[in-house]
N, C-alpha and C positions, 0 to 999 in steps of 0.2 A: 720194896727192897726185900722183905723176910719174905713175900710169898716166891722172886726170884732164887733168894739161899733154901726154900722147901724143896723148892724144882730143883735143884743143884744137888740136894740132899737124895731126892729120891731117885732122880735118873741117873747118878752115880752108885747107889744102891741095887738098882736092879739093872744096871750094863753089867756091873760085878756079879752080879747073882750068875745071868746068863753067860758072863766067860765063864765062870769057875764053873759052871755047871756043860761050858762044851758045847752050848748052844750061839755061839756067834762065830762063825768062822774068822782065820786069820786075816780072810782079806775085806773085810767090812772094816771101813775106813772114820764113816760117819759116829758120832755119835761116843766117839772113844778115844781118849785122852793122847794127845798126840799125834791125832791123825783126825785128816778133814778133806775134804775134795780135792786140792792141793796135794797130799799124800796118796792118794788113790792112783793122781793122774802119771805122777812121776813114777812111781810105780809100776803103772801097765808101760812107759814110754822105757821105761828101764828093761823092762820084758822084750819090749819090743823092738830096740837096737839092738841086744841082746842073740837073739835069732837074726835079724841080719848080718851082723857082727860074725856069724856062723854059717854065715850063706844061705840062708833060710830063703822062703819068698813068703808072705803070708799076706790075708787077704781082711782088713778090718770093716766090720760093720757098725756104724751108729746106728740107736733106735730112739727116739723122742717116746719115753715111757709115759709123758706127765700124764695122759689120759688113763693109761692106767691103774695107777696110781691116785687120781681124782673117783674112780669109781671103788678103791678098794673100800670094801665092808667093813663097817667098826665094830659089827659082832663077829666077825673071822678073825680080827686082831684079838677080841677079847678073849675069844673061844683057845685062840692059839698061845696067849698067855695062861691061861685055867692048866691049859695043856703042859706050859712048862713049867709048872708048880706055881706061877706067880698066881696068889690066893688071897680073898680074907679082906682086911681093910685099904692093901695097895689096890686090891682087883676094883673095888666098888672106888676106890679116889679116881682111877683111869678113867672107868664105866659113867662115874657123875662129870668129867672132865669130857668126855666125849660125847654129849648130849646135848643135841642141836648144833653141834661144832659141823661146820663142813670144812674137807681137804684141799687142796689147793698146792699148787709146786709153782 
């Protein structure tokens, strides 16, 4: 239970960090209070009547990322944290949290 309220504590801590610092775009959905895949999806379908509703025609693509995303690098992530000031003792909890961990969607 307290090591779930740390998780709670910490990735509410630096989702804020990186809004307030302009590094999470508006339309990133996950991970941010009030919005979840659910919100994403009404979202783009809102766009997307939207333009028809305008007489638009438009052309949509899916793409199956998991593999991906199954190869993304835990020192890219890290490296690209270092990058947006995230430092110091959150750097090295990620860095010990992501050793021997594999990805998975």
């Amino acid at each position: 239970m307290l090591c779930k309220i740390l998780e709670s504590i910490i990735r509410d801590g630096l989702v804020g960090y990186l809004e307030g610092a302009g590094l999470i775009q508006d339309t990133q959905h996950e991970f941010r209070k009030g919005r979840s895949c659910l919100s994403n999806l009404l979202s783009f379908l809102d766009q997307v009547t939207g333009l028809v509703d305008k007489g638009y025609s438009l052309d949509i693509i899916y793409l199956d990322l998991a593999k991906a995303f199954d190869k993304a690098p835990h020192q890219r992530l890290l490296n690209k944290l270092n990058a947006y000031g995230v430092r110091g003792k959150l750097h090295a909890w990620i860095a010990d949290w992501l050793v021997d961990r594999r990805q998975r969607v």
